[in-house]
Residue frames relative to the residue before (quaternion, step in Angstrom):
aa qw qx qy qz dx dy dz
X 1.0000 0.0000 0.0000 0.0000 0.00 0.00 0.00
X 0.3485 -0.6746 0.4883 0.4302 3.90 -0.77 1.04
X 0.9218 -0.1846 0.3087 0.1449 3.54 -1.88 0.40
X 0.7710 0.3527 -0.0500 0.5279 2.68 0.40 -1.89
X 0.5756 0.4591 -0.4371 0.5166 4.08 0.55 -1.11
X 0.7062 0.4859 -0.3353 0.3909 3.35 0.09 -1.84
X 0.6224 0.5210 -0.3776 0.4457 3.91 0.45 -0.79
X 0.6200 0.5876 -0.2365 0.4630 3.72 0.76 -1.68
X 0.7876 0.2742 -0.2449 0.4945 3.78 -0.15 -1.23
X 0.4854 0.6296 -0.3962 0.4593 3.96 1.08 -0.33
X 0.8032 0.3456 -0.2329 0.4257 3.47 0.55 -1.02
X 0.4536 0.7171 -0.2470 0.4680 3.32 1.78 -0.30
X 0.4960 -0.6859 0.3541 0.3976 3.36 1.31 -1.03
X 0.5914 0.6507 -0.2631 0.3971 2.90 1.75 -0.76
X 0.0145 0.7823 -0.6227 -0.0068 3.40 -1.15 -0.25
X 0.4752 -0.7035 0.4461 0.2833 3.52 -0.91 2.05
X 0.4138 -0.5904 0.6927 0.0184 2.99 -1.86 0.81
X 0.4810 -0.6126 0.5919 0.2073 3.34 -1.45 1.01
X 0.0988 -0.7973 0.5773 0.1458 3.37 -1.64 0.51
X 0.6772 -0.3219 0.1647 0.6409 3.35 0.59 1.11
X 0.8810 0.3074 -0.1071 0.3433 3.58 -0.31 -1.70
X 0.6533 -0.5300 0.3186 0.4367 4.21 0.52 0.77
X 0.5579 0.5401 -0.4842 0.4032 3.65 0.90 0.92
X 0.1591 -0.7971 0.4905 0.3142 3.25 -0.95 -0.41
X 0.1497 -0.6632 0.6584 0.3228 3.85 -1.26 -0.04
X 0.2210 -0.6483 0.7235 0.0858 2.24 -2.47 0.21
X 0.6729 -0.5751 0.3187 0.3390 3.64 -1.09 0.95
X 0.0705 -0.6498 0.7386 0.1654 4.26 -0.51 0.52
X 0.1837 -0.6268 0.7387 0.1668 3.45 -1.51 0.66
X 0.6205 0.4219 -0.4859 0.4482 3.46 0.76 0.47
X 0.6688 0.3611 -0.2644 0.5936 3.84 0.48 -0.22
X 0.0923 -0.8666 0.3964 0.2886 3.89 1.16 -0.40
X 0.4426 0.5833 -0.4467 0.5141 3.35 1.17 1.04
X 0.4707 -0.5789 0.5426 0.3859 3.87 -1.54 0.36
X 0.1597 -0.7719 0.6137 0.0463 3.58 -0.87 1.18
X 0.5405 -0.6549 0.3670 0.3798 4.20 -0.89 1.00
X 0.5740 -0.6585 0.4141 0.2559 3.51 -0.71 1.72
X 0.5829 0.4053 -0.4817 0.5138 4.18 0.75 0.24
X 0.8312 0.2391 -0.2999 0.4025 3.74 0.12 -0.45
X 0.4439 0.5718 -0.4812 0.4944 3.42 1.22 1.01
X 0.5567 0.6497 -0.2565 0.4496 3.52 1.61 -0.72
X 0.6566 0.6052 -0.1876 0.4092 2.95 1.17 -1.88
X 0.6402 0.6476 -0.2671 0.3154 2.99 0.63 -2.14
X 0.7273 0.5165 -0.1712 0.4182 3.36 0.66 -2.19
X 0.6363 0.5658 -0.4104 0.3264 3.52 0.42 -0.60
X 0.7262 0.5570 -0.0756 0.3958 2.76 1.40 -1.79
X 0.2451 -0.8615 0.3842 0.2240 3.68 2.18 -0.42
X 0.5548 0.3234 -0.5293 0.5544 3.09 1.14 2.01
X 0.7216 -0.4363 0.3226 0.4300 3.41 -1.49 0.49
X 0.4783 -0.6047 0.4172 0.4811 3.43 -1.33 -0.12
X 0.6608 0.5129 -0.3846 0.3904 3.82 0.79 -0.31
X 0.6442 0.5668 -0.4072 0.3130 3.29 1.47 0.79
X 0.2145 0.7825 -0.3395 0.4758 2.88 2.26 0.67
X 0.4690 -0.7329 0.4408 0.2205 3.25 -0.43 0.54
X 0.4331 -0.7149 0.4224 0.3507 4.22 -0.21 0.79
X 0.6883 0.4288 -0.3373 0.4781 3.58 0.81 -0.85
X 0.7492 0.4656 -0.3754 0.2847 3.45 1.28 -0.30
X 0.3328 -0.8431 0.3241 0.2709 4.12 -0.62 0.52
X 0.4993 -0.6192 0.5167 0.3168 3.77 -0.74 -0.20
X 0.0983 -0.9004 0.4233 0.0212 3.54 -0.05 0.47
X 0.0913 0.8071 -0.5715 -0.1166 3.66 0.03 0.52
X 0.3704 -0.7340 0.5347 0.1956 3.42 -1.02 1.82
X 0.7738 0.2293 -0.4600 0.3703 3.24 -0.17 0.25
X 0.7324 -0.5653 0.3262 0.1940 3.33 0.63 0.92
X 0.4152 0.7166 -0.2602 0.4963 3.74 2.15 -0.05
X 0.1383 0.8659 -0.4775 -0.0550 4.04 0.08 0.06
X 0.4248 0.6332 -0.2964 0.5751 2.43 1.45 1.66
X 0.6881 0.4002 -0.1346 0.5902 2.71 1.17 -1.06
X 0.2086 -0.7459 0.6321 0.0257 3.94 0.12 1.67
X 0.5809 0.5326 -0.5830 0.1978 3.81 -0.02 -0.51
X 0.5590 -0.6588 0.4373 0.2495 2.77 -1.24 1.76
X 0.5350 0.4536 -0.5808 0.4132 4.19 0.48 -0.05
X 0.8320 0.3455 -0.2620 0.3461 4.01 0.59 -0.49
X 0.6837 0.3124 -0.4391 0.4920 3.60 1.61 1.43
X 0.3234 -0.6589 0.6792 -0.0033 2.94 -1.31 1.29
X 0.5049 -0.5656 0.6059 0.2409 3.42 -1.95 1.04
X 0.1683 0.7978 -0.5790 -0.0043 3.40 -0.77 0.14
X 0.4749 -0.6421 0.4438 0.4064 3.59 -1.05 0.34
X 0.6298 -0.5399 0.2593 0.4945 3.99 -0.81 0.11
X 0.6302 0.5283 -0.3222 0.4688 3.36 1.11 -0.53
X 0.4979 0.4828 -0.4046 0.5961 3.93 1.03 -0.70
X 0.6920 0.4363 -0.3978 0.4154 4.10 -0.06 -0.90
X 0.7914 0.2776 -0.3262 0.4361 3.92 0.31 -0.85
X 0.4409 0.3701 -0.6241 0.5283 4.00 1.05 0.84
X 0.5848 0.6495 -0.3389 0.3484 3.67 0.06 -0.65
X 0.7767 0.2512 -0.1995 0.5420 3.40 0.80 -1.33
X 0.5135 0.6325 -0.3472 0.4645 3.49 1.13 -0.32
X 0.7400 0.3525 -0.2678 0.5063 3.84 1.05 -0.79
X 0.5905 0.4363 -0.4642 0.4955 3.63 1.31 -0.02
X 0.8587 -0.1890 -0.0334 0.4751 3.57 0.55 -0.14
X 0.4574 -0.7020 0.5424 0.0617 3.71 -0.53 1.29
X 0.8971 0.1868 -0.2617 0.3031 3.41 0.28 -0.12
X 0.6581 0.3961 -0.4391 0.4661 3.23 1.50 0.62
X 0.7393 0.3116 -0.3407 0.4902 3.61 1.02 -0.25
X 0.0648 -0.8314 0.5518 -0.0028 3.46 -1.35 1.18
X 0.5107 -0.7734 0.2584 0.2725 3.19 0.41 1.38
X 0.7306 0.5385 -0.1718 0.3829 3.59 1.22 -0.98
């Protein structure tokens, strides 16, 4: 998660939650729901909300870390671009079908 969010929702009181799978959320008071702490990263860079991301469209973390929010290591992608992607970081656990 970049600094600055992680710094922002800290002083807020809040503090990201885990979702089962090695990501984390974090609370939007604009959407008043917890929204996944990479396309809040994305979003912000990009200076629009996250629910102005498109639904068909994904976050990608290239190296394959979902942890590792720095915005140099997510990429937009469509859903079909994301399962070649995750397939070239690692072939034998992810099987599109």
């Amino acid at each position: 998660m970049s600094k600055e969010i992680l710094k922002g929702v800290l002083e807020k009181g809040q503090s990201p939650i885990g979702d089962g799978h090695d990501s984390e959320r974090i609370w939007d008071p604009e959407r008043q729901d917890y929204v996944m702490a990479y396309r809040k990263v994305f979003a912000d860079k990009l200076g629009i909300s996250p629910n102005q991301i498109p639904e068909d469209m994904l976050v990608h973390h290239i190296d394959g870390d979902r942890m590792n929010n720095d915005i140099d290591n997510l990429a937009l992608c469509t859903k079909k671009a994301h399962q070649k992607m995750e397939l070239l970081n690692d072939p034998h656990t992810y099987d599109p079908r």
